[in-house]
C-alpha positions, 0 to 999 in steps of 0.5 A, a space after each residue: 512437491 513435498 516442499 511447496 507442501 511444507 512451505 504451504 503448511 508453515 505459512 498457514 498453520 498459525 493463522 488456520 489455527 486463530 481462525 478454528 480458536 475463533 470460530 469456538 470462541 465465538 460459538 461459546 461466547 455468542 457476542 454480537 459485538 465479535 461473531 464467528 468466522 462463520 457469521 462473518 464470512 456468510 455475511 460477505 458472500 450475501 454482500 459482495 456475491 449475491 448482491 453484485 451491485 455492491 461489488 461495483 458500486 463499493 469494490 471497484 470505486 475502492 480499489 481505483 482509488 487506491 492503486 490511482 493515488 498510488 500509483 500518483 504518489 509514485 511517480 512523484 516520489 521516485 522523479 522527486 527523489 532521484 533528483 534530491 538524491 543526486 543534488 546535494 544542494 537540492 536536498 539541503 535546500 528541500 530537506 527541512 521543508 520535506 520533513 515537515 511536510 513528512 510529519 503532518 499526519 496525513 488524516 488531520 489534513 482531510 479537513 483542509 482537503 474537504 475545503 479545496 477539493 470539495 467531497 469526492 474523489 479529488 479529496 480522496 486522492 489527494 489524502 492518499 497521495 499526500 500520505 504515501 508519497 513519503 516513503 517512496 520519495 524518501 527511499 528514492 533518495 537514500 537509494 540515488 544517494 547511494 549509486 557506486 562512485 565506480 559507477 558515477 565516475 565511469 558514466 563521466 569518463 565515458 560521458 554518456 547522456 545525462 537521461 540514460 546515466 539516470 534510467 541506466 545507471 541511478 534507477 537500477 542502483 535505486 530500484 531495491 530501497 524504491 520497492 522497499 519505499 513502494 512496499 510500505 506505501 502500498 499498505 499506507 494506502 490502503 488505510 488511507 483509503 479506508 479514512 478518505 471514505 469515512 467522510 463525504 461520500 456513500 460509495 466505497 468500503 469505508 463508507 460501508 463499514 461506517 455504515 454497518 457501524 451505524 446501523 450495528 450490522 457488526 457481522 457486515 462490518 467484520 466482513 468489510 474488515 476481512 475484506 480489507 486484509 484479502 485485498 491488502 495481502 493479494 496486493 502486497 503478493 502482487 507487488 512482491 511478484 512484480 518486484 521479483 522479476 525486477 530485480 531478478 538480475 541481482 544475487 540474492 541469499 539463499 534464505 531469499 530464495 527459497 522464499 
Protein backbone atom coordinates (compact mmCIF):
# COMPACT_ATOMS: atom_id res chain seq x y z
CA UNK A 1 0.00 0.00 0.00
CA UNK A 2 2.61 2.51 1.18
CA UNK A 3 4.24 1.80 -2.55
CA UNK A 4 1.02 2.35 -4.53
CA UNK A 5 1.07 5.48 -2.22
CA UNK A 6 4.55 6.70 -3.04
CA UNK A 7 4.47 5.88 -6.83
CA UNK A 8 1.17 7.89 -6.70
CA UNK A 9 2.60 10.89 -5.05
CA UNK A 10 6.15 10.83 -7.34
CA UNK A 11 3.76 10.88 -10.62
CA UNK A 12 1.43 13.79 -9.39
CA UNK A 13 3.71 15.77 -7.17
CA UNK A 14 5.03 18.14 -9.88
CA UNK A 15 2.11 18.61 -11.81
CA UNK A 16 -0.05 19.47 -8.48
CA UNK A 17 2.67 21.62 -7.78
CA UNK A 18 2.24 23.66 -11.60
CA UNK A 19 -1.42 23.82 -11.00
CA UNK A 20 -1.26 25.35 -7.23
CA UNK A 21 1.73 27.93 -8.95
CA UNK A 22 -0.99 28.39 -11.64
CA UNK A 23 -3.65 28.89 -9.76
CA UNK A 24 -1.75 32.23 -7.66
CA UNK A 25 -0.42 33.38 -10.69
CA UNK A 26 -3.45 33.60 -12.17
CA UNK A 27 -5.21 35.22 -9.08
CA UNK A 28 -2.16 37.78 -9.10
CA UNK A 29 -1.90 38.54 -12.72
CA UNK A 30 -5.99 38.79 -13.54
CA UNK A 31 -5.25 38.15 -17.31
CA UNK A 32 -8.35 37.09 -19.25
CA UNK A 33 -5.92 35.76 -21.85
CA UNK A 34 -4.43 32.91 -19.32
CA UNK A 35 -7.04 32.41 -16.08
CA UNK A 36 -6.69 30.30 -13.24
CA UNK A 37 -7.10 26.55 -13.17
CA UNK A 38 -10.24 27.38 -11.20
CA UNK A 39 -11.93 29.52 -14.04
CA UNK A 40 -10.90 26.89 -16.22
CA UNK A 41 -12.37 24.06 -14.75
CA UNK A 42 -15.73 25.62 -13.80
CA UNK A 43 -16.14 26.60 -17.36
CA UNK A 44 -15.79 22.98 -18.41
CA UNK A 45 -18.31 21.64 -15.80
CA UNK A 46 -20.86 24.55 -17.41
CA UNK A 47 -19.99 23.22 -20.75
CA UNK A 48 -19.48 19.67 -20.86
CA UNK A 49 -21.87 18.49 -17.68
CA UNK A 50 -24.58 21.19 -17.41
CA UNK A 51 -25.11 21.33 -20.83
CA UNK A 52 -25.24 17.38 -21.80
CA UNK A 53 -25.83 18.31 -25.51
CA UNK A 54 -22.63 19.41 -26.01
CA UNK A 55 -21.12 16.08 -24.65
CA UNK A 56 -22.76 14.20 -27.51
CA UNK A 57 -22.99 16.70 -30.07
CA UNK A 58 -19.18 17.74 -29.82
CA UNK A 59 -17.35 14.81 -27.19
CA UNK A 60 -18.62 11.94 -28.86
CA UNK A 61 -18.32 12.86 -32.62
CA UNK A 62 -14.45 13.82 -31.60
CA UNK A 63 -13.74 10.74 -29.94
CA UNK A 64 -15.09 8.43 -33.02
CA UNK A 65 -13.25 10.14 -35.16
CA UNK A 66 -10.62 9.67 -33.74
CA UNK A 67 -10.12 5.90 -32.45
CA UNK A 68 -12.16 5.14 -36.40
CA UNK A 69 -9.15 6.71 -38.22
CA UNK A 70 -6.97 5.14 -35.85
CA UNK A 71 -8.05 2.27 -35.77
CA UNK A 72 -8.10 2.48 -40.03
CA UNK A 73 -4.34 3.73 -40.15
CA UNK A 74 -3.99 0.39 -38.09
CA UNK A 75 -4.83 -2.10 -39.91
CA UNK A 76 -3.22 -0.81 -43.05
CA UNK A 77 0.20 -0.05 -41.58
CA UNK A 78 0.52 -3.39 -39.78
CA UNK A 79 -1.05 -5.60 -43.02
CA UNK A 80 1.20 -2.96 -45.06
CA UNK A 81 4.30 -3.50 -42.97
CA UNK A 82 4.54 -7.12 -42.18
CA UNK A 83 4.54 -7.48 -46.04
CA UNK A 84 7.29 -4.87 -46.60
CA UNK A 85 8.92 -6.21 -43.85
CA UNK A 86 9.52 -9.84 -44.93
CA UNK A 87 9.95 -9.06 -48.82
CA UNK A 88 13.03 -7.37 -49.77
CA UNK A 89 12.04 -6.59 -52.92
CA UNK A 90 8.86 -5.17 -52.08
CA UNK A 91 10.41 -2.74 -49.94
CA UNK A 92 13.11 -1.67 -52.30
CA UNK A 93 10.41 -1.21 -54.78
CA UNK A 94 8.12 0.81 -52.13
CA UNK A 95 10.64 2.57 -50.10
CA UNK A 96 11.35 5.89 -51.96
CA UNK A 97 7.57 6.18 -52.66
CA UNK A 98 6.89 5.49 -48.72
CA UNK A 99 9.21 8.12 -47.81
CA UNK A 100 7.97 10.64 -49.77
CA UNK A 101 4.45 10.15 -49.06
CA UNK A 102 5.81 9.95 -45.22
CA UNK A 103 7.21 13.43 -45.62
CA UNK A 104 4.18 15.31 -46.83
CA UNK A 105 2.89 17.26 -43.49
CA UNK A 106 -0.20 15.65 -43.34
CA UNK A 107 -2.15 19.23 -42.59
CA UNK A 108 -1.05 20.71 -45.94
CA UNK A 109 -3.14 17.97 -47.69
CA UNK A 110 -6.45 19.20 -45.99
CA UNK A 111 -7.02 21.20 -48.87
CA UNK A 112 -6.71 18.51 -51.18
CA UNK A 113 -8.81 16.20 -48.82
CA UNK A 114 -11.55 19.18 -48.71
CA UNK A 115 -11.63 18.77 -52.61
CA UNK A 116 -12.15 15.02 -52.99
CA UNK A 117 -14.28 14.24 -49.81
CA UNK A 118 -16.03 17.42 -49.58
CA UNK A 119 -16.35 18.98 -45.86
CA UNK A 120 -17.38 16.20 -43.06
CA UNK A 121 -16.24 13.43 -41.68
CA UNK A 122 -14.86 11.48 -44.79
CA UNK A 123 -12.10 14.41 -45.17
CA UNK A 124 -11.64 14.30 -41.34
CA UNK A 125 -10.73 10.66 -41.41
CA UNK A 126 -8.67 10.61 -44.34
CA UNK A 127 -6.31 13.53 -42.63
CA UNK A 128 -6.07 11.04 -39.49
CA UNK A 129 -5.54 8.11 -41.28
CA UNK A 130 -3.14 9.52 -44.04
CA UNK A 131 -1.13 11.19 -40.62
CA UNK A 132 -0.97 8.15 -38.60
CA UNK A 133 -0.27 5.48 -40.52
CA UNK A 134 3.23 6.05 -40.86
CA UNK A 135 4.48 5.38 -37.58
CA UNK A 136 2.82 1.88 -37.29
CA UNK A 137 3.58 1.14 -40.90
CA UNK A 138 7.15 1.92 -40.38
CA UNK A 139 7.38 0.07 -37.03
CA UNK A 140 5.61 -2.98 -38.44
CA UNK A 141 8.68 -3.08 -40.89
CA UNK A 142 11.43 -2.65 -39.02
CA UNK A 143 9.80 -5.41 -36.45
CA UNK A 144 8.92 -8.21 -39.27
CA UNK A 145 12.46 -7.34 -40.42
CA UNK A 146 13.67 -8.57 -37.34
CA UNK A 147 12.17 -11.94 -36.75
CA UNK A 148 15.12 -14.41 -35.17
CA UNK A 149 16.51 -16.48 -38.39
CA UNK A 150 16.34 -19.31 -35.87
CA UNK A 151 13.07 -18.66 -35.89
CA UNK A 152 12.47 -18.50 -39.79
CA UNK A 153 14.46 -21.36 -40.88
CA UNK A 154 12.72 -23.51 -38.11
CA UNK A 155 8.98 -22.54 -39.56
CA UNK A 156 10.82 -23.82 -43.15
CA UNK A 157 12.15 -27.27 -41.89
CA UNK A 158 8.98 -27.80 -40.20
CA UNK A 159 6.80 -25.95 -43.45
CA UNK A 160 4.10 -24.66 -41.64
CA UNK A 161 1.32 -22.77 -43.36
CA UNK A 162 2.31 -19.48 -44.60
CA UNK A 163 -0.72 -17.36 -42.73
CA UNK A 164 0.08 -19.31 -39.39
CA UNK A 165 4.09 -18.47 -39.72
CA UNK A 166 2.68 -14.63 -40.08
CA UNK A 167 0.20 -14.64 -37.03
CA UNK A 168 2.44 -17.28 -35.13
CA UNK A 169 5.68 -16.45 -35.63
CA UNK A 170 6.42 -12.63 -37.56
CA UNK A 171 3.39 -10.79 -35.51
CA UNK A 172 4.52 -12.14 -32.20
CA UNK A 173 8.25 -11.30 -33.22
CA UNK A 174 6.74 -7.65 -34.37
CA UNK A 175 4.19 -6.95 -31.93
CA UNK A 176 6.84 -4.58 -29.20
CA UNK A 177 8.20 -2.23 -32.15
CA UNK A 178 4.02 -2.21 -33.77
CA UNK A 179 2.80 -0.99 -29.95
CA UNK A 180 5.68 1.59 -29.79
CA UNK A 181 4.47 2.37 -33.71
CA UNK A 182 0.64 2.52 -32.38
CA UNK A 183 1.79 4.62 -28.98
CA UNK A 184 2.84 7.46 -30.99
CA UNK A 185 0.35 7.31 -33.76
CA UNK A 186 -2.30 7.63 -30.96
CA UNK A 187 -1.32 10.97 -29.89
CA UNK A 188 -0.61 12.14 -33.63
CA UNK A 189 -4.18 11.33 -33.85
CA UNK A 190 -5.55 13.25 -31.46
CA UNK A 191 -3.85 16.45 -32.87
CA UNK A 192 -5.14 15.40 -36.02
CA UNK A 193 -8.36 15.45 -35.01
CA UNK A 194 -8.19 18.67 -33.39
CA UNK A 195 -6.72 20.20 -37.05
CA UNK A 196 -9.60 18.05 -39.40
CA UNK A 197 -12.08 19.95 -37.26
CA UNK A 198 -11.01 23.61 -37.46
CA UNK A 199 -12.24 23.63 -40.85
CA UNK A 200 -15.85 22.76 -42.61
CA UNK A 201 -17.61 21.43 -39.93
CA UNK A 202 -19.39 22.93 -36.50
CA UNK A 203 -19.30 19.91 -34.65
CA UNK A 204 -16.43 18.43 -32.58
CA UNK A 205 -13.65 20.21 -30.23
CA UNK A 206 -11.90 21.78 -32.81
CA UNK A 207 -14.58 23.68 -33.93
CA UNK A 208 -15.32 24.51 -30.49
CA UNK A 209 -12.16 25.67 -29.57
CA UNK A 210 -12.16 28.04 -32.91
CA UNK A 211 -15.16 29.16 -31.84
CA UNK A 212 -14.31 30.00 -28.02
CA UNK A 213 -11.22 31.66 -30.07
CA UNK A 214 -13.50 33.81 -31.96
CA UNK A 215 -15.80 34.70 -29.69
CA UNK A 216 -12.61 35.39 -26.98
CA UNK A 217 -14.24 32.95 -24.65
CA UNK A 218 -10.71 32.07 -23.44
CA UNK A 219 -11.52 30.58 -20.31
CA UNK A 220 -13.89 27.92 -22.82
CA UNK A 221 -11.30 27.79 -24.96
CA UNK A 222 -8.56 26.81 -21.83
CA UNK A 223 -11.19 23.97 -21.14
CA UNK A 224 -11.35 22.40 -24.53
CA UNK A 225 -7.61 22.55 -24.24
CA UNK A 226 -7.93 20.58 -20.85
CA UNK A 227 -9.97 18.71 -22.35
CA UNK A 228 -7.71 17.30 -24.89
CA UNK A 229 -4.72 16.56 -22.36
CA UNK A 230 -7.66 14.29 -20.13
CA UNK A 231 -8.41 12.39 -23.30
CA UNK A 232 -5.13 12.02 -24.80
CA UNK A 233 -3.39 10.66 -21.31
CA UNK A 234 -6.86 8.47 -20.48
CA UNK A 235 -6.31 6.97 -24.00
CA UNK A 236 -2.39 6.54 -23.85
CA UNK A 237 -3.24 4.83 -20.17
CA UNK A 238 -5.67 2.71 -21.89
CA UNK A 239 -3.31 1.37 -24.52
CA UNK A 240 -0.56 1.09 -22.06
CA UNK A 241 -2.84 -1.26 -20.36
CA UNK A 242 -3.82 -3.14 -23.42
CA UNK A 243 -0.31 -3.49 -24.33
CA UNK A 244 0.74 -4.93 -20.96
CA UNK A 245 -1.36 -7.67 -21.04
CA UNK A 246 -0.14 -8.37 -24.86
CA UNK A 247 3.04 -8.60 -24.34
CA UNK A 248 2.64 -10.04 -20.88
CA UNK A 249 4.60 -13.20 -22.17
CA UNK A 250 7.90 -11.36 -22.74
CA UNK A 251 10.70 -10.94 -19.72
CA UNK A 252 10.64 -7.39 -18.99
CA UNK A 253 13.34 -5.51 -16.50
CA UNK A 254 12.65 -4.66 -13.28
CA UNK A 255 12.45 -0.99 -13.82
CA UNK A 256 9.58 -2.14 -16.18
CA UNK A 257 7.99 -3.82 -13.61
CA UNK A 258 7.22 -1.97 -11.19
CA UNK A 259 6.09 0.55 -13.45
Amino acid sequence: MGGLVSKFLQRWTVFAGLVVVWQLLGWFADDPFFPPPSKILTAAYEWWVVEPSNFTEHIVPSVTRLLSGWAIACVIGVSLGLLLGRSERAMEYAGPLLVFLRSIPPPALVPVFLLLFKAGTSMQLATIVFGVVWPVLLNSVDGARSVDVTKVDTSAVFQIPRWQWVLGVVLPAASPKIFAGLRVSLSLSLVLMVISELVGTDNGIGSQLMQAQREFDYTRMWAGIVLLGVLGYGLNTALLAVERRALAWQPRSRDEQHA
